[in-house]
C-alpha positions in Angstrom: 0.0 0.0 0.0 3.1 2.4 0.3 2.1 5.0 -2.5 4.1 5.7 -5.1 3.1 9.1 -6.5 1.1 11.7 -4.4 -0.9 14.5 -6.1 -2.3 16.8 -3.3 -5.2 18.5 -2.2 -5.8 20.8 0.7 -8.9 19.9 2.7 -10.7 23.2 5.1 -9.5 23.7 7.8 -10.8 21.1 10.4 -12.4 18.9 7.9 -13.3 15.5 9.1 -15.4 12.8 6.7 -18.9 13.0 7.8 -20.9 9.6 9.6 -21.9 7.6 7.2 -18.8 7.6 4.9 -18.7 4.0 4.7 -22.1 3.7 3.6 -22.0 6.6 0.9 -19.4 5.5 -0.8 -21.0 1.9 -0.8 -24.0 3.1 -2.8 -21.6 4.5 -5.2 -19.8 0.6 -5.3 -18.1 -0.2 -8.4 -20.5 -2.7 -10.6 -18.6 -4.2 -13.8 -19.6 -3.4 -17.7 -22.5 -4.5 -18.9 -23.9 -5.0 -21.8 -23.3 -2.0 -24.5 -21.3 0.2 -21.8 -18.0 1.1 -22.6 -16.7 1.9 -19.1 -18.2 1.7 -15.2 -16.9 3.0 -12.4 -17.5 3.3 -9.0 -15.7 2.4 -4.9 -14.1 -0.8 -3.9 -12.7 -1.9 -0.8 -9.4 -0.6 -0.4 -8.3 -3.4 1.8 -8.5 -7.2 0.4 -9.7 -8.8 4.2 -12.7 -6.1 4.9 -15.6 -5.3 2.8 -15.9 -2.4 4.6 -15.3 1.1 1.7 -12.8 3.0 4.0 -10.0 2.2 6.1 -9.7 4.0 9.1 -6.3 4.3 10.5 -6.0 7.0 13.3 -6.4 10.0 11.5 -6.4 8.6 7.8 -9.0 7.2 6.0 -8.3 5.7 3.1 -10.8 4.5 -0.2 -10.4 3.2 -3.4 -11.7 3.8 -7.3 -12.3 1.1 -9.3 -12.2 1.8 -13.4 -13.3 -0.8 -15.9 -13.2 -0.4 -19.6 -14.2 -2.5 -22.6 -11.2 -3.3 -25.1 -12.1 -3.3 -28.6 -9.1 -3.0 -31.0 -8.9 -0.3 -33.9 -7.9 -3.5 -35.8 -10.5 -6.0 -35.4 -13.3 -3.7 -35.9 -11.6 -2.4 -39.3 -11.0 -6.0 -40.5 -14.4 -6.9 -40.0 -15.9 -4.4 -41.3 -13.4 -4.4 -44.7 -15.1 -8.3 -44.6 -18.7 -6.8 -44.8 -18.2 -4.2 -47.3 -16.5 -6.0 -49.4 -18.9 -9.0 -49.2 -21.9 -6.2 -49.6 -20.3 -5.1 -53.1 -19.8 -8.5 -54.3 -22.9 -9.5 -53.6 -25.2 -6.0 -54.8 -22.2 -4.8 -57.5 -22.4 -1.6 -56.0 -20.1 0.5 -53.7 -20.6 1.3 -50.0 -20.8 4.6 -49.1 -19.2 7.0 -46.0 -22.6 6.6 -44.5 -23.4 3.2 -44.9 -20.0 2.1 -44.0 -20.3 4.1 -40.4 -23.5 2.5 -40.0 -22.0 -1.1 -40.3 -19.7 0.2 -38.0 -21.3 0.7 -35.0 -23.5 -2.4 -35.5 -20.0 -4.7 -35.0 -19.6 -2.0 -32.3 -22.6 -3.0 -30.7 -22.1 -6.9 -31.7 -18.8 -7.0 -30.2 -19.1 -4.9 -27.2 -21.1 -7.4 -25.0 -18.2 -10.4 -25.5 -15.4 -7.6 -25.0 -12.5 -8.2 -22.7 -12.2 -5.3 -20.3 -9.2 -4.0 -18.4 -9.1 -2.3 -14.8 -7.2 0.1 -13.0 -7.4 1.2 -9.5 -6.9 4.8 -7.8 -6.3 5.2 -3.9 -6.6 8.0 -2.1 -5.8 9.1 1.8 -7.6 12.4 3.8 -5.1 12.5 6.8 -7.4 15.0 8.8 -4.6 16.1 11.7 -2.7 18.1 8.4 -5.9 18.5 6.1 -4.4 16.4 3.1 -6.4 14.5 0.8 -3.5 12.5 -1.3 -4.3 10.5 -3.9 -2.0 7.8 -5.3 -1.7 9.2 -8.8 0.8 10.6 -11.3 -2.2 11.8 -13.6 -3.8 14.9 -13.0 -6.9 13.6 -14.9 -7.2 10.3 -13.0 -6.6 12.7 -9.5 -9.7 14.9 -10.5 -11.8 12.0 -11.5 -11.2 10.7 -8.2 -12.5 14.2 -6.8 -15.2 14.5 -9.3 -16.2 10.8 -7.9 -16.4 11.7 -4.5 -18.1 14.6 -4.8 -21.1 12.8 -6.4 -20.9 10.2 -3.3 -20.6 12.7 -0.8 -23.1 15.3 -1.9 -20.2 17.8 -2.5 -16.4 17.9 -1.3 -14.4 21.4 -0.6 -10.4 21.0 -1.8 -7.7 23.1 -2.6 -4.8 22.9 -5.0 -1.3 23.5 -2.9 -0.6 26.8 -3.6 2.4 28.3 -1.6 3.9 32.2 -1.2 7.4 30.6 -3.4 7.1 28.5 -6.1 8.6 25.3 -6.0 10.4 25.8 -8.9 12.0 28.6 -7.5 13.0 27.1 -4.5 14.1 24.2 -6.2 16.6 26.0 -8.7 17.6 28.3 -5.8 19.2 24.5 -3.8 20.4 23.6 -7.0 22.6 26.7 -7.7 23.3 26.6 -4.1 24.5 23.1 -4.0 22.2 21.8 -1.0 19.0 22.1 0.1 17.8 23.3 2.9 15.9 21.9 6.4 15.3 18.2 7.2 16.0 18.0 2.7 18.8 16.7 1.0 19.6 16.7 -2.9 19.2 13.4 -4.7 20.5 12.7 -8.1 18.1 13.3 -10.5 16.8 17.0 -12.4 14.7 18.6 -15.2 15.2 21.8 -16.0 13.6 23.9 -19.1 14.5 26.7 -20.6 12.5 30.0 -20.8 11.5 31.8 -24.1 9.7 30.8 -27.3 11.8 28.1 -27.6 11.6 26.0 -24.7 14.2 23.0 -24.3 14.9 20.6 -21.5 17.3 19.0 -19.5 17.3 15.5 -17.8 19.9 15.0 -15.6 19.8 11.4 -13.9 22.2 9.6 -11.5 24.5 12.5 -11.5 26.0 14.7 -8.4 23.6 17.8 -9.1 26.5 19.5 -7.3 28.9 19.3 -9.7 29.6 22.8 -12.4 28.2 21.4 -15.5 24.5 21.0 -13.2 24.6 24.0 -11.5 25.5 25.6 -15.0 22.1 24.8 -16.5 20.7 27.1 -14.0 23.4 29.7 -13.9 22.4 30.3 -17.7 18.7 30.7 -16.7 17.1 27.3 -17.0 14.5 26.7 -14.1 14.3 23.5 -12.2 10.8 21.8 -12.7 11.8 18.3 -11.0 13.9 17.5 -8.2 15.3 14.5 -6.4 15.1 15.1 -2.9 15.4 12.5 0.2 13.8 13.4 3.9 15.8 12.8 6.9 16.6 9.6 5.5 13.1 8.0 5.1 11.6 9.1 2.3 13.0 9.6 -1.4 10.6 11.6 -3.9 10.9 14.2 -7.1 9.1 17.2 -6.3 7.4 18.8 -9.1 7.0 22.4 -10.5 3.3 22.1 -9.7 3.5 20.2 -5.7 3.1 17.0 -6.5 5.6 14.0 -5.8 6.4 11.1 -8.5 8.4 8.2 -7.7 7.8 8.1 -4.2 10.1 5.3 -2.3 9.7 5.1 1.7 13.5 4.0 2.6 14.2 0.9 5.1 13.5 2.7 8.1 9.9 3.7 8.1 8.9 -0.2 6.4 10.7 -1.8 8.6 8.8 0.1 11.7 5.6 -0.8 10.0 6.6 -4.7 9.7 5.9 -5.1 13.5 2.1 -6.2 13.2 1.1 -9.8 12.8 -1.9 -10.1 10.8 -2.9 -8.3 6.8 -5.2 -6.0 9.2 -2.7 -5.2 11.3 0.2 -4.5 9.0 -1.8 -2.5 6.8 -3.2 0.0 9.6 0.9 0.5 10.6 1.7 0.9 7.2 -1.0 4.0 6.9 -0.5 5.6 9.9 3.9 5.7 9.5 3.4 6.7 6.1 0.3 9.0 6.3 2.3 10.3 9.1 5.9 10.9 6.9 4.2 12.3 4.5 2.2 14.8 6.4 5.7 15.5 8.1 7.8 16.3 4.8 4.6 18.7 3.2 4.3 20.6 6.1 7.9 21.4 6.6 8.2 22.0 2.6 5.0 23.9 2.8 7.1 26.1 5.4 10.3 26.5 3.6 8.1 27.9 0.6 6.6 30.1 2.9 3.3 29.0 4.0 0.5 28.3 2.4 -2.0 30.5 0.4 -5.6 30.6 -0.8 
């Protein structure tokens, strides 16, 4: 369950999920594709031993999108239909037009959908309510809203904010690179994008390099800003922070997954797995969120 990517949302100020969450989000349950439908989606269980829709940790609660979506390939429905128009004109002695041809289209659309394989994907997401985070476990903007759009419909409505600070992150993040170390509980890693400013905008992808060394710190010394940056957190988490506050590539280092490997059953391993994570993720925002200079509206 450690996440992997976070993109973040601030909830209001002393938010807490109202009673009845559970059951909410199990009248929006997921229910596979049926028949002519393309897609469905809708909650799971985010935990494989509980049918229950949120798991409740301390202060984290997390929940869990289920997408479904009906494969068709561009492929098979163009060889069939090549088959059928060309059997039509043999047949009549007469061409198929644009129409007709679109037509016969989405009748093997409609003949093929029902016996369609399907392929899933889930989404997680975590509201820790002692910072006022919602994190969901997403590189994809588009997948993070639709998790918000999601529950929104569930819960009748749901108040978030994007994480907008007094200093960009790119700024700060170009000022530790040309500085040659970061600041706080922080530490460079090994990896950087910059881009370029301008009508022409190119970029650079540094990876598994010192970023302290003169050819780095150049890039930014001839004006290139730093969109993504390796950075590691008093030694138990290593993320990249983007340009826009999110984090990709998250990996929680030996010492917070070995605290959480203490429990003896599923249940109880994945509620100490939450909480130490929830918990040193919260930790590395808010101090970020500081070095930035605070949050704003």
């Amino acid at each position: 369950m450690w996440y992997k990517n976070a993109i973040i949302y601030l909830l209001p100020n002393g938010w807490q999920p109202e009673a009845g969450l559970n059951e909410k989000l199990g009248q929006a349950a997921f229910t596979p594709c049926m028949g002519l439908d393309w897609f469905s989606e809708g909650f799971v269980p985010p935990t494989p031993f509980s049918s229950d829709f949120v798991f409740t940790a301390q202060n984290s609660n997390r929940v869990c999108l289920k997408h479904e979506e009906k494969v068709l390939p561009a492929g098979v429905i163009r060889d069939i239909l090549d088959e059928r128009v060309a059997e039509i004109q043999e047949a009549e002695a007469r061409n198929v037009e644009r129409k007709e041809k679109q037509q016969l289209k989405e009748q093997i659309v409609d003949d093929l959908l029902p016996r369609a394989l399907t392929q899933s994907r889930r989404t997680e997401a975590i509201f820790d309510t002692e910072r006022g985070f919602l994190l969901v476990n997403e590189a994809s903007d588009k997948r993070a809203e639709q998790m918000l759009i999601k529950l929104r419909e569930a819960l009748g409505g749901l108040k978030v904010a994007m994480p907008h600070t007094r200093e960009s992150p790119a700024s700060l993040m170009t000022e530790w690179l040309l500085q040659g170390h970061a600041e706080g509980d922080f530490e460079l890693g090994y990896n950087v994008l910059l881009q370029g400013v301008g009508d022409v905008v190119p970029k650079v992808k540094i990876s598994k390099k010192d970023l302290t060394h003169p050819e780095v710190i150049q890039h930014a010394k001839n004006g290139m800003k730093v969109v993504e940056l390796e950075l590691e957190w008093r030694e138990q988490i290593s993320f990249t922070l983007t340009q826009n506050f999110a984090l990709k590539r998250i990996r929680f280092l030996d010492v917070l997954q070995e605290e959480a490997e203490q429990g003896d059953d599923a249940a109880s391993l994945t509620f100490a797995s939450q909480i130490i994570m929830t918990t040193a993720l919260g930790g590395m925002l808010d101090e970020l969120a500081n070095l930035l200079g605070g949050w704003v509206d």
